[in-house]
C-alpha positions, 0 to 999 in steps of 0.5 A: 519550493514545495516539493511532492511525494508518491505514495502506493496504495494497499489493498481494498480498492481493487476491482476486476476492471482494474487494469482496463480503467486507466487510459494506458498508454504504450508505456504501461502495457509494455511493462504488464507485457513484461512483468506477466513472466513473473506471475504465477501462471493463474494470475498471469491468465487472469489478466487475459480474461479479468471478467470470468473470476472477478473474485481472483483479486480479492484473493490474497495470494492473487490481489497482492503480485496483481497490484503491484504490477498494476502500480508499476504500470502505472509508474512506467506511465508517470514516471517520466513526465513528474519532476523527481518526487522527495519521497515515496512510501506506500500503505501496506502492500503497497511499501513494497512497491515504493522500492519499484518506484524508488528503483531500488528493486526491479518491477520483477522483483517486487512482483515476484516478492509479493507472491511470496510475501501472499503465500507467506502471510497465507500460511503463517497461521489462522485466518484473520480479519480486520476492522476500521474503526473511526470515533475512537482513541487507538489506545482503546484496543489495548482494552479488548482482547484478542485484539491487535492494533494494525494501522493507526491512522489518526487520533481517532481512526484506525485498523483493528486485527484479530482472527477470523470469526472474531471480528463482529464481536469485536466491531459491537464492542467498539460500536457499544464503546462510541465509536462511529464507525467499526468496518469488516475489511474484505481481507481475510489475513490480520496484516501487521498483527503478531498474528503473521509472526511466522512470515517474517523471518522467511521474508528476510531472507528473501530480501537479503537474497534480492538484488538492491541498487541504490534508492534515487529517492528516500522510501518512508518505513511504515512502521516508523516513517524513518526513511530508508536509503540503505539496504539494511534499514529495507531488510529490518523495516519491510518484514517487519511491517508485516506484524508490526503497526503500521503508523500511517499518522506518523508517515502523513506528519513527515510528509509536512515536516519534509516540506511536501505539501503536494501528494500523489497516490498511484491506487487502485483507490483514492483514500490516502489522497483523501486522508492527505487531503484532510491533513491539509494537503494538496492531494489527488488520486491518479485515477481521478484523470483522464491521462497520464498528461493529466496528472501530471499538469495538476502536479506541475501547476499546484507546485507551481501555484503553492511556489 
């Protein structure tokens, strides 16, 4: 029997229509209800009027607590009508809320350390840009200076970080050198790079403050793809995924040797589904549906159909 996994998106996809795009049901607006206590005044305002500063969520110390929450709305949403998925992991930010849906942290929790996480990454040094880089070996980094590999997606894609002002050199050297493509990202922190170093300790230590239960379901670790079940592998892979590489190759490699030939990606976005989907998975992005019911025939009747 083939079996599914839920997997949260990063940053990037975000739009200030966000949280009126998806058909949210009485589920889902009673968890933004309950988690806009654990926002930051500003960004618990926002939501009122998401229209008068569309820039907020593109801000870091905004766009992360604010995702987050929207992904716990949309698992409120989803949750009871899936059957249990075999795993969950998430791209970047996007980790920390797989331990929401994996119920190993509360909704509060993983809005409340988001900020955190934002306010940490913002501080912990210069600014930072990144870069996605396609046509390209990863290794070719390593011939670049004041570069950091930050996500390896593939043999031939993946994300670059470097501070703030050296990005465009940076991109025409990865052009001149053949790549097909050399993207600026609209972040404005090198994620998963030493350069965010001074955040990872304070983010520990924050988690080792934290209340754990028990995950239902295995979480996979960015860094590495191992699963986590106990609270000691989340307080060593979650901080470190915050300057360390993030191999989302290796995750998307588990993901078929587990047996989960069927992907589910909660957004904002639809790049890992489309990423999953040219690995050879059945993959869909939630908000290609027009109901939480929706999403969850196409997951019933493609795992019924894939036997």
């Amino acid at each position: 029997m083939s079996a599914f996994a839920v997997v949260c998106s990063g940053q990037g996809a975000q739009s200030p229509e966000l949280f009126s795009q998806f058909p949210f049901t009485a589920r889902g607006l009673a968890m933004k209800e309950r988690l806009q206590k654990s926002l930051e005044p500003e960004a618990a305002a926002w939501l009122d009027d998401p229209k008068k500063n569309p820039e907020v969520l593109f801000q870091n110390r905004f766009s992360q607590p604010l995702l987050c929450l929207y992904q716990a709305m949309i698992w409120a949403e989803m949750e009871p009508l899936l059957p249990p998925p075999a795993m969950v992991t998430g791209y970047s930010l996007g980790e920390l809320s797989a331990y929401g849906c994996a119920g190993a942290l509360t909704p509060e929790d993983v809005v409340r350390l988001a900020t955190l996480r934002a306010r940490l990454m913002d501080a912990a040094g210069p600014r930072g840009e990144l870069i996605a880089v396609t046509g390209l070996s990863p290794k070719t980094v390593e011939k670049c200076a004041d570069a950091h590999l930050a996500i390896v997606i593939g043999d031939d894609h993946f994300v670059v970080g470097c501070l703030a002002g050296r990005a465009e050199s940076l991109a025409g050297e990865f052009r001149a050198g053949g790549a097909n493509c050399a993207t600026l990202l609209a972040m404005t922190v090198a994620s998963h790079t030493p350069l965010l170093d001074a955040a990872v300790e304070p983010f520990r230590a924050a988690l080792q403050s934290t209340d754990w239960c028990p995950p239902g379901v295995p979480i996979l670790a960015g860094i590495n793809a191992a699963k986590v079940m106990r609270r000691e592998q989340m307080e060593h892979t979650l901080p470190e995924q915050i300057h360390c590489t993030i191999r989302w190759d290796h995750v998307q490699q588990r993901f078929l040797e587990s047996g989960c030939r069927v992907l589910l990606e909660l957004g904002p976005g639809r790049q890992l589904s489309h990423m999953a989907a040219a690995r050879g998975l059945e993959a869909r992005a939630v908000e290609e549906f027009r109901s939480p019911e929706g999403v969850a025939a196409w997951v019933e009747s493609t795992l019924q159909r894939l036997g």
